[in-house]
C-alpha positions as CSV (number, residue, x, y, z in Angstrom):
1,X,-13.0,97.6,107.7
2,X,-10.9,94.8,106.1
3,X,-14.0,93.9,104.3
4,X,-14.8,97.4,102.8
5,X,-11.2,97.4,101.8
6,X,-10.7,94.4,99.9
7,X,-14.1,95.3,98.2
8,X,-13.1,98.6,97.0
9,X,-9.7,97.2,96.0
10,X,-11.5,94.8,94.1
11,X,-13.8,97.2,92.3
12,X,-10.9,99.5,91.8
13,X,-8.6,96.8,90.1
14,X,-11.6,95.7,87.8
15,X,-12.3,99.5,86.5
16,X,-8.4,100.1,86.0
17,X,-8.3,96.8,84.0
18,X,-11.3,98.1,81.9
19,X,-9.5,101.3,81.2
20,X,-6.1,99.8,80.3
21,X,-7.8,97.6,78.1
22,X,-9.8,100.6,76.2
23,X,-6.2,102.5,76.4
24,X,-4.8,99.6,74.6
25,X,-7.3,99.2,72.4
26,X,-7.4,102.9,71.5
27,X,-3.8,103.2,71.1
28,X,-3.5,100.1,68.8
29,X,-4.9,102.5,65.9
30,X,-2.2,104.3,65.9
31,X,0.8,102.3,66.1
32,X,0.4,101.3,62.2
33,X,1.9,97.5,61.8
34,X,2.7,97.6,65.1
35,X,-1.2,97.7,66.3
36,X,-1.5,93.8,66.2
37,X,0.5,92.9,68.9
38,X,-1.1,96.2,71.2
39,X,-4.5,94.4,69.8
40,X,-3.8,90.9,70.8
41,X,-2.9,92.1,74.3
42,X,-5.8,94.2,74.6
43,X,-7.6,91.1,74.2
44,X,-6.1,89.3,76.6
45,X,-6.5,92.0,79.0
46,X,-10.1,92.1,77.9
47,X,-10.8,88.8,77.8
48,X,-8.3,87.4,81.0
49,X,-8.8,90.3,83.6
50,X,-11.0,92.8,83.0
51,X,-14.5,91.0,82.0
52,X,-13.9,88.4,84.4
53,X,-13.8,90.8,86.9
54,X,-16.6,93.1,86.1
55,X,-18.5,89.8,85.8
56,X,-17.3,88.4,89.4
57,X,-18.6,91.7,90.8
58,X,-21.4,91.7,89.4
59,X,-22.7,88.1,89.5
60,X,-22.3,88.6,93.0
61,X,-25.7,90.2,93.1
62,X,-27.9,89.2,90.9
63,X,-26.8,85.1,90.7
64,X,-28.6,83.5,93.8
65,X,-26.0,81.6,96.0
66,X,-27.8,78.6,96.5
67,X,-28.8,75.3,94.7
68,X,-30.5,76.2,91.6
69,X,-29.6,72.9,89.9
70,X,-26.6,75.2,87.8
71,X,-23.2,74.9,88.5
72,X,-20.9,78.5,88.4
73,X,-18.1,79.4,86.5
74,X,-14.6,81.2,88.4
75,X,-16.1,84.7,87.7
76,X,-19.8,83.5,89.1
77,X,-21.7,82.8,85.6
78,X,-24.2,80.3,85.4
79,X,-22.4,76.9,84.0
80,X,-23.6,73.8,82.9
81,X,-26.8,72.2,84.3
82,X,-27.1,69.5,87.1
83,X,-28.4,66.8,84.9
84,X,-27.4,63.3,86.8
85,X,-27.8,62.5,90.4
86,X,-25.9,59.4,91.6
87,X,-26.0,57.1,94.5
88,X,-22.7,55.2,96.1
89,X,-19.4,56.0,97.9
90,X,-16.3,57.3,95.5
91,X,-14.8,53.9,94.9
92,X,-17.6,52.6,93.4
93,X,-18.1,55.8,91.6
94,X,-14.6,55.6,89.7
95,X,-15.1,51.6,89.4
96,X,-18.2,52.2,87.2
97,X,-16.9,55.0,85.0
98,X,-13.9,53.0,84.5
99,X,-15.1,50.0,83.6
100,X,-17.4,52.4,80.9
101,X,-14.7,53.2,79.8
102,X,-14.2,57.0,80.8
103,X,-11.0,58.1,81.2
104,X,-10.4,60.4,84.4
105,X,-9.6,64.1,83.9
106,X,-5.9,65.7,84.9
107,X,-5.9,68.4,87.5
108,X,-6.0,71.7,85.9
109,X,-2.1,72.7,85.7
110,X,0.5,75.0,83.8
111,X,1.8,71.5,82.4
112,X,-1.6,70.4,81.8
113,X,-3.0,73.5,80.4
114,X,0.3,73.6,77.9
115,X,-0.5,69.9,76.6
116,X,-4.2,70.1,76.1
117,X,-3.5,73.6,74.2
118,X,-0.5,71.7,72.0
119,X,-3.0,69.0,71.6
120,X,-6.0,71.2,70.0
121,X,-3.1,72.8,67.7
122,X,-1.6,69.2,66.4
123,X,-4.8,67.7,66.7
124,X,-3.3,64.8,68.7
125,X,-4.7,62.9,71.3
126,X,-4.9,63.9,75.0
127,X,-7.3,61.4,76.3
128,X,-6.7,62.7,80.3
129,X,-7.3,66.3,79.3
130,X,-8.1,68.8,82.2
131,X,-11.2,70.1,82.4
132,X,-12.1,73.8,83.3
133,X,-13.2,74.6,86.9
134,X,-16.8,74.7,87.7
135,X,-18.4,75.1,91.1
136,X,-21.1,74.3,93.0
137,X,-21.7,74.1,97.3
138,X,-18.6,76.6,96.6
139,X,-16.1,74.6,95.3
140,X,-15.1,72.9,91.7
141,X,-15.4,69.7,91.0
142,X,-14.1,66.3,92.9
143,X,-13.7,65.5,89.7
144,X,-13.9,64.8,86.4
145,X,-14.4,62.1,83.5
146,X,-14.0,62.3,80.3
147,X,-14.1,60.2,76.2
148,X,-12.2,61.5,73.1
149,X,-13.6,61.5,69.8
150,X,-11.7,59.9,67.3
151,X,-8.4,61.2,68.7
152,X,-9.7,64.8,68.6
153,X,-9.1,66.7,71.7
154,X,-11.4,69.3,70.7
155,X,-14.6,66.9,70.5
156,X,-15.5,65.1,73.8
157,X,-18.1,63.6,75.7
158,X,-17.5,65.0,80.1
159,X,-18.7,64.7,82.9
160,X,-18.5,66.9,86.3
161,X,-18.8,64.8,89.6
162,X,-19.6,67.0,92.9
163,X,-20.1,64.9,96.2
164,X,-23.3,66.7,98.1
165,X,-22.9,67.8,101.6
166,X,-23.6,65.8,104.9
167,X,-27.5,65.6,105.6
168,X,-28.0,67.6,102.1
169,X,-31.1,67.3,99.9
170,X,-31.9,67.7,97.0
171,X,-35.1,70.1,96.5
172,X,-38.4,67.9,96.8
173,X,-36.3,65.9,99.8
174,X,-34.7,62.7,97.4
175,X,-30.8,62.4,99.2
176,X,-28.1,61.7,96.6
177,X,-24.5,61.7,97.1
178,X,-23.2,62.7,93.9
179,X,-24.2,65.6,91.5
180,X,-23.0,65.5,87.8
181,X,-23.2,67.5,84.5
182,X,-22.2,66.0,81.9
183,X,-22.1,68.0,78.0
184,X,-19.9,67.0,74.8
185,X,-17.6,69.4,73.7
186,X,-18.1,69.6,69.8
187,X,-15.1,72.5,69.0
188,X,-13.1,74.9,70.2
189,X,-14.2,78.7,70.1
190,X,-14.2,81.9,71.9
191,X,-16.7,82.6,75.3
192,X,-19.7,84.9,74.3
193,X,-19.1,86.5,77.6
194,X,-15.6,86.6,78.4
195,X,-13.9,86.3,74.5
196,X,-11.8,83.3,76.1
197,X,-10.8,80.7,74.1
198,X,-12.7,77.5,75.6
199,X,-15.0,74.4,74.2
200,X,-18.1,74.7,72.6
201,X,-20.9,72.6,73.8
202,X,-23.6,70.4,71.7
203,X,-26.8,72.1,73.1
204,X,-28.8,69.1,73.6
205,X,-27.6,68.3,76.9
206,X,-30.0,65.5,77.0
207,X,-28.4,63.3,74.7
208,X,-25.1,63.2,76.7
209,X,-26.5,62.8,79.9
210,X,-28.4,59.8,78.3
211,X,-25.1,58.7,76.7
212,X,-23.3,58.5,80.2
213,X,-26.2,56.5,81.9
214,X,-26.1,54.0,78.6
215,X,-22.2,53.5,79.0
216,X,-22.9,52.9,83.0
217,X,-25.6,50.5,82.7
218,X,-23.9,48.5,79.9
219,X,-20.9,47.7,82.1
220,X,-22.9,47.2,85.2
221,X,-26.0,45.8,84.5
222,X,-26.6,45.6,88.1
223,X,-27.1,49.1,88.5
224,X,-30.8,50.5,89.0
225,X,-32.2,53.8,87.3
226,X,-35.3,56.0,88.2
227,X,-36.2,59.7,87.1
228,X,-36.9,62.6,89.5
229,X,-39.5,63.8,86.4
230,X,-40.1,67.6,86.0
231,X,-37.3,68.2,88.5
232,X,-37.3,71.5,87.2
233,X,-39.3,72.7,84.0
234,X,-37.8,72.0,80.6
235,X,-35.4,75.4,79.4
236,X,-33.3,76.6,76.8
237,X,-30.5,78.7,77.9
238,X,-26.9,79.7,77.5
239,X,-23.9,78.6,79.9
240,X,-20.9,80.2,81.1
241,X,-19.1,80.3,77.7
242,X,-22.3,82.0,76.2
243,X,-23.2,78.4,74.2
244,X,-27.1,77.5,73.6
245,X,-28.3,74.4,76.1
246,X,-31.9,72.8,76.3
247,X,-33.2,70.1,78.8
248,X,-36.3,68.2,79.7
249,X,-35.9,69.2,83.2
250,X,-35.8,65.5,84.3
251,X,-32.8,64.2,86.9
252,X,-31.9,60.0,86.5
253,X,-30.5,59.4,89.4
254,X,-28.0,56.0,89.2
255,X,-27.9,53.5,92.1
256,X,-24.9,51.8,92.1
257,X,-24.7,50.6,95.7
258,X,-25.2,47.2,94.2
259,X,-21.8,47.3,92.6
260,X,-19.1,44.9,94.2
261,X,-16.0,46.9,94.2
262,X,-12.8,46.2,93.6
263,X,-9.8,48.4,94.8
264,X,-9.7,51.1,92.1
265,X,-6.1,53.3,91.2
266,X,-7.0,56.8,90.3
267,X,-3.8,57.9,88.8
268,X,-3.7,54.5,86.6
């Protein structure tokens, strides 16, 4: 019963947020001068509530719930592809990202969310910008690394890290215990799908994934490489913001259990 309930409330809340989006919409032509504020909310009930929600309900049937080597945004859209496997526990996972020179992400918070928006608008560096939230196993990432361009907070190279479940493997039976995307952020824009205002990513996701194993293997030459070829067929595609991706379909996976680590500080 609770169940039935919190699914009809749901549905209801989504269609009411629809409606008071068309109301606002509708009554925004009418209002002369003052139609551009009623519009600007409109889109941010649009954009914020209502088509998240329609799309939450209904990704929930028709977006499998299980590895499909895609990550999932908050309202359940396909995100950005698995395209990096790794091997090794979490300390030597920071040691070799740091020593490449990746920068760790900030948690995604009112204060962080504030400074990377202030950022894009001065155009001033942010180097531990958050990144948004994507899922996979059911929950976001561990975390997240991350290079500026040039001081530009709305270019960057990132990378997702996921750590995989106890016993978990990968399909074709290869254990890993990290899963990554990584993609470069070449501007800001609006989502396709949900008219938020997010990054736009470079669709070759290729080249970054390449450009994250070259940074890792130049600081720790110790670390071994091989390919899972064909681990799924090459695609082009869109993410969760509605941008154009395309991938060989191969997975590098990274060994870097022969890295001697080093006591590593997170927040430094």
């Amino acid at each position: 019963m609770l169940t039935a309930l919190d699914q009809f409330f749901f549905v209801f809340a989504g269609l009411a947020a629809v409606w008071f989006a068309w109301l606002l919409l509708n009554e925004s032509f009418h209002t002369g001068w003052w139609g551009i504020p009623v519009f600007i909310v409109f889109w941010g009930m649009l954009a914020y509530l209502a088509l998240p929600r329609l799309h939450r309900m209904l990704t929930t049937i028709y977006v499998p719930d299980y590895f499909i080597g895609r990550t999932r945004t908050s309202d359940g859209l396909l995100g950005d592809p698995i395209n990096l496997a790794l091997l090794g526990d979490e300390t030597q996972l920071h040691q070799a990202m740091s020593n490449a020179s990746w920068t760790l992400a900030d948690d995604v918070t009112l204060k962080s969310s504030w400074r990377i928006i202030a950022s894009t608008v001065t155009r001033k560096s942010y180097d531990e910008a958050p990144v948004s939230p994507l899922f996979l196993f059911g929950r976001k990432q561990d975390f997240a690394y991350q290079q500026e361009v040039e001081g530009n907070p709305a270019k960057r190279h990132h990378v997702r890290f996921w750590r995989t479940p106890d016993d978990w493997l990968l399909p074709g039976g290869t254990r890993v215990d990290w899963l990554a995307a990584g993609t470069f952020d070449r501007a800001v824009g609006f989502s396709l799908f949900t008219l938020q205002v997010t990054h736009k990513i470079e669709a070759d996701i290729d080249i970054e994934r390449d450009h994250i194993i070259a940074s890792v293997q130049e600081a720790h030459p110790e670390s071994e490489l091989h390919v899972l070829r064909e681990f799924s067929t090459g695609y082009h595609s869109r993410n969760g913001g509605g941008d154009s991706i395309r991938t060989d379909g191969h997975l590098p996976v990274i060994d870097l259990s022969p890295l001697k680590t080093s006591a590593v500080d997170r927040d430094a």
